[in-house]
C-alpha positions in Angstrom: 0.0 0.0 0.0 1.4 3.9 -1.1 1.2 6.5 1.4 0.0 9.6 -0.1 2.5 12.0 0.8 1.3 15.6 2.8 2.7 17.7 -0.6 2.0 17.1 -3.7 5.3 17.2 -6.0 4.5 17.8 -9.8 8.3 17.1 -10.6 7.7 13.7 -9.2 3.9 12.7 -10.6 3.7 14.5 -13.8 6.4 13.1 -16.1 5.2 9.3 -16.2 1.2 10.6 -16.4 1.8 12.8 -19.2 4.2 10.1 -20.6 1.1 7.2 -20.0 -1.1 9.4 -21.8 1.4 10.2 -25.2 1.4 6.4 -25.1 -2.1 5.5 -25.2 -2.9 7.6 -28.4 -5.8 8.8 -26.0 -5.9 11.9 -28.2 -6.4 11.5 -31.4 -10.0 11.3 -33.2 -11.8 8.0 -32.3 -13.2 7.1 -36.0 -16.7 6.0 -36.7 -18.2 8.8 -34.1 -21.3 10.2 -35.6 -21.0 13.9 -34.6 -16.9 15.5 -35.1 -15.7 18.6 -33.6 -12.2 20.0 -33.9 -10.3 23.5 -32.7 -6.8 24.8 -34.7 -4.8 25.5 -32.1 -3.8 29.3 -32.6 0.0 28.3 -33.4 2.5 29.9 -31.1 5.5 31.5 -32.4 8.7 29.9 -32.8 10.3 33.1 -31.3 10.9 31.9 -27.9 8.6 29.8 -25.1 5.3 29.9 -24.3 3.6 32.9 -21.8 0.5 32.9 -19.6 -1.4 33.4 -22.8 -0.6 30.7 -24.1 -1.2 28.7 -20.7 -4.8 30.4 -20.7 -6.4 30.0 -24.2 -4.7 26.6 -24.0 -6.3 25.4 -20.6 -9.8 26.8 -22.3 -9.7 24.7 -25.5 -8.2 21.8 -23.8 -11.5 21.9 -21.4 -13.2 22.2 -24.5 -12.0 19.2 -26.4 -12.2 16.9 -23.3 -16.0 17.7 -23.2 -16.4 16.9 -26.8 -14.7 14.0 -26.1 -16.9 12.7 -23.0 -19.6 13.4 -25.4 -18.3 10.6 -27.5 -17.7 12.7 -30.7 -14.6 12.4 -33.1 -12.2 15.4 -31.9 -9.4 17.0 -32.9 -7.5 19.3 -32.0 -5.0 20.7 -34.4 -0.9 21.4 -33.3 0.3 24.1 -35.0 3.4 26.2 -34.9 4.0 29.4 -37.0 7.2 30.5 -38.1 6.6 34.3 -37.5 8.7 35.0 -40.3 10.0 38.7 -39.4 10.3 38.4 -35.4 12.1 35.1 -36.3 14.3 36.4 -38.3 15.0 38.8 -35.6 15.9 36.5 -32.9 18.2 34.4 -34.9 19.6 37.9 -36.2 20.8 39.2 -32.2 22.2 35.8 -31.9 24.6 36.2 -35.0 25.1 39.4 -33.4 26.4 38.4 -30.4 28.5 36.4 -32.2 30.1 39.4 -34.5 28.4 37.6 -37.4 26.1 39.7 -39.8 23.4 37.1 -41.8 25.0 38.7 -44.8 28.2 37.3 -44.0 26.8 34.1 -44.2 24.8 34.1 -47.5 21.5 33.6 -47.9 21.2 29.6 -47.4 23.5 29.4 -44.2 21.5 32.1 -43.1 18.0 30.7 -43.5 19.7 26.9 -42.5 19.9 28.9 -38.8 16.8 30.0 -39.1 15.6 26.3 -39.1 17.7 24.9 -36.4 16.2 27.9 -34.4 13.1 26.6 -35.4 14.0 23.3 -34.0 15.0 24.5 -30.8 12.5 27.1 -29.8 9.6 24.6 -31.3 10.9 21.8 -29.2 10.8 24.1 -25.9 7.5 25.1 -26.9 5.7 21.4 -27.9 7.7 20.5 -24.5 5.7 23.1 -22.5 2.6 21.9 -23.9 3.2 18.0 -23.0 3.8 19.1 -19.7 0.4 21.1 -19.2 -1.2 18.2 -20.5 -2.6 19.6 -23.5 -5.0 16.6 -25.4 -3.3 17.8 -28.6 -3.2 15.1 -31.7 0.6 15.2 -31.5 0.6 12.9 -34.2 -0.9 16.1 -36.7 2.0 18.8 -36.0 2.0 21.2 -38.4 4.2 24.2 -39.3 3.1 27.0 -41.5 6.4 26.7 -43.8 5.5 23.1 -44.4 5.3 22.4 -47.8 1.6 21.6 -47.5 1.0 24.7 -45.6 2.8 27.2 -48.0 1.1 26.2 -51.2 -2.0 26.4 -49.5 -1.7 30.2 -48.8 0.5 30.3 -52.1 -3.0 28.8 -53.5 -5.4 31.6 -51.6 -3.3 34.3 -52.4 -3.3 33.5 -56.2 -7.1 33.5 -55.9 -7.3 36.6 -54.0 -5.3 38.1 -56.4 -7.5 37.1 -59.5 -10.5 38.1 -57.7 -9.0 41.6 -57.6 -8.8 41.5 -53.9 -5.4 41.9 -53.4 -3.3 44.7 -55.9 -0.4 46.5 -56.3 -0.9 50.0 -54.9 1.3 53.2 -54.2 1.3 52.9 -50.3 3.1 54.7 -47.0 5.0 51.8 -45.6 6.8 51.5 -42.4 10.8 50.9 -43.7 12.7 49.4 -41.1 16.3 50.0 -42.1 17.8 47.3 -40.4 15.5 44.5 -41.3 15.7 46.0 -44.6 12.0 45.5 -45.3 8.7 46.6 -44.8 7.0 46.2 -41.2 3.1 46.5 -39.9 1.8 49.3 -38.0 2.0 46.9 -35.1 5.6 46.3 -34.7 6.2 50.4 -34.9 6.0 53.0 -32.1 5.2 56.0 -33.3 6.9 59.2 -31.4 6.6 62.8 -31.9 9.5 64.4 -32.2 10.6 68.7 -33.2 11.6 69.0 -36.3 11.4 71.0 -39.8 9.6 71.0 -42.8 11.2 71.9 -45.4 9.9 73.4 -48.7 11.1 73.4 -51.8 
C-alpha cells in the first residue's frame, strides 16, 4: 500500500502521467463517431517559449475538447506552430550578433539553414511546454506554416485573391525598417513625436 505524501510534487507525478497518456494515443479522433468537432490551435511562435497566454487559451480549449470527447464525438484538436517570419528572423539575427556575425556574412542559405535549427530549438521548448500542461493535442498532426503543405496552401489563396481583384499593387506609405531591410506592420512600430522642420522646396 502507497502512502500519499502531505505535498504534492509535480516534478515527481507529472512526467510518467503525461508520458502514459502520449502512449495511449488517447488523443487522437476516435473514427466511426457520428458527430466530429475540432479546434486549430492558434499556433504559437517559434520566437521563444510559451507565456500565460498561451497557458490560458490553451487550458480553455483543452476543457473544450475533453467535453467533446466525454460526449463521445470524433475530436481533434490541431498542433500548430508558425514560423513568425520577421520576429524570427530577428531572434536568430541578435544571436549572430552576439557572435560578430552579420546574416550577410553568411549568405543567404547558411543564413536561413539557422533559421531552421532555431526553429528546432525554440519549437521543441514550446511542444515541451505543452506535453507538460497536458494539452489533449493530436501530437501525431503537428504542423508548421512553412510546411510544404502549408505554403502552397496560402501560395493557392493568395493567387485566388489576387485574381479576384482583392489583393493589388498599390502606391502605399509603408513602415521601412532600415535594419531589417524591409517593410513592417503598424504593429511592430512605435510612433513618437518628435521637433523637427519641414522643409519646402
Amino acid at each position: 500500500m502507497s502512502i500519499l505524501e502531505k505535498t504534492y510534487n509535480p516534478q515527481e507525478m507529472e512526467p510518467a502521467v503525461t508520458q502514459q497518456w502520449l502512449d495511449s494515443d488517447a488523443f487522437k479522433p476516435r473514427k466511426g463517431a457520428k458527430e466530429h468537432y475540432s479546434i486549430t490551435l492558434p499556433p504559437p511562435n517559434v520566437t521563444g517559449s510559451l507565456h500565460m497566454g498561451h497557458a490560458f487559451s490553451g487550458t480553455i480549449q483543452d476543457m473544450l475538447v475533453r467535453w467533446q470527447r466525454m460526449q463521445g464525438k470524433e475530436v481533434l484538436w490541431q498542433l500548430g506552430l508558425d514560423h513568425a517570419g520577421i520576429a524570427t528572423q530577428m531572434v536568430v539575427e541578435r544571436q549572430l550578433d552576439a557572435q560578430g556575425i552579420h546574416r550577410r556574412d553568411l549568405g543567404r542559405d547558411a543564413f536561413i539553414e539557422k533559421v531552421w535549427q532555431w526553429k528546432a530549438e525554440s519549437g521543441g521548448i514550446i511542444l515541451d511546454q505543452m506535453k507538460h500542461l497536458g494539452f489533449s493535442i493530436d501530437w501525431s498532426r503537428e504542423r508548421f506554416t512553412m510546411d510544404e503543405g502549408a505554403s502552397a496552401a496560402v501560395q493557392d489563396v493568395f493567387v485566388r485573391l489576387f485574381e479576384e481583384g482583392l489583393i493589388y499593387r498599390g502606391k502605399r506609405l509603408v513602415n521601412w525598417d532600415p535594419i531589417l531591410e524591409t517593410a513592417v506592420s503598424d504593429l511592430e512600430v512605435v510612433h513618437e513625436e518628435e521637433e523637427g522642420h519641414f522643409w519646402h522646396i
